[in-house]
N, C-alpha and C positions, 0 to 999 in steps of 0.2 A: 521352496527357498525358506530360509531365519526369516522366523517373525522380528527378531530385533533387525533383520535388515531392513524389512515394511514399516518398522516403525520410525527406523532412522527416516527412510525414505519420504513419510509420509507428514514427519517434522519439516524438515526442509520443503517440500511441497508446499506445506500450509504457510512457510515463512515468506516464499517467493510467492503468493497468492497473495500474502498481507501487504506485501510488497507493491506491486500491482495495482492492490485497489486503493493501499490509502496513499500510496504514492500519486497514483495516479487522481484520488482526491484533491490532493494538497496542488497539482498540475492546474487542475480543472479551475480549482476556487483563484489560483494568480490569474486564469486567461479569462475568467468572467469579470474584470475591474475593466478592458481592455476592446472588447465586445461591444456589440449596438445591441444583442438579443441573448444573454446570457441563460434565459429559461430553457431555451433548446439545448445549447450546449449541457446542462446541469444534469437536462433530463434523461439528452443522450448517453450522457460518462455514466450515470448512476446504471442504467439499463445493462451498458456495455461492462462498466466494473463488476455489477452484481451477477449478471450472470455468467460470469469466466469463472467468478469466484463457488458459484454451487456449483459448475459443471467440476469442475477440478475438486470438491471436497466427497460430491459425489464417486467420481473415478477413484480417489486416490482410496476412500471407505469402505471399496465391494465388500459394503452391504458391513462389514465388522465396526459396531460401535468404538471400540477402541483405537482402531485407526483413525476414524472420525474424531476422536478426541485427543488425537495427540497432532491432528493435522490442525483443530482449533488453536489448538497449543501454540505450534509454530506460527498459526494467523496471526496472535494476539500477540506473541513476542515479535514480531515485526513493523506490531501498530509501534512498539517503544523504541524498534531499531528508528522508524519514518520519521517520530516526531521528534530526535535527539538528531538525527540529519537534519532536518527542516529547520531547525534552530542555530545549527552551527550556519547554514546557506543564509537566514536572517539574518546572523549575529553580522556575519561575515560581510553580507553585503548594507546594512547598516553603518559599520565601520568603514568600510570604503566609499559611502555618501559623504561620512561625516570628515573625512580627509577632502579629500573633493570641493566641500564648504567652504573649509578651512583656507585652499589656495587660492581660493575668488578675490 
């Protein structure tokens, strides 16, 4: 097959991987406030995030640094998709407390 299709491929990969793990971060840090023993939970998501995320940068690389570098790519554009979501779900739900207040 196109290397530019592997490479498309392998953007996207790394974007849904970034996806994943810092999403599934951002998951984890709301359910440890919530918790009687948040050390396990931490230690289980980091175990379980990190390593989906080197098996999948592994697979997607066979073994071509280039792939590997364009699938970083897509990780690290995702960390910025996660944290511009995360903010709006804040903002969002900030605003709807502070209404909420306001009717007491």
């Amino acid at each position: 097959m196109n290397d530019g299709f592997f490479f498309i491929w392998a953007f996207i990969t790394g974007a849904a991987l970034g996806i994943l793990f810092f999403g599934g971060l951002w998951i984890t840090v709301k359910k440890t406030v919530t918790i009687k023993n948040p050390a396990i939970l931490l230690a289980g998501s980091m175990l379980l995030r990190t390593g989906i995320t080197l098996v999948g940068f592994y697979y997607i690389s066979q073994g071509d640094w280039q792939r590997l570098l364009i699938c970083l790519a897509g990780f690290i554009a995702a960390r910025f998709i996660v944290i511009r979501f995360t903010k709006l779900i804040e903002t969002k739900q900030m605003h709807l407390n502070k209404e909420d207040s306001h009717e007491s």
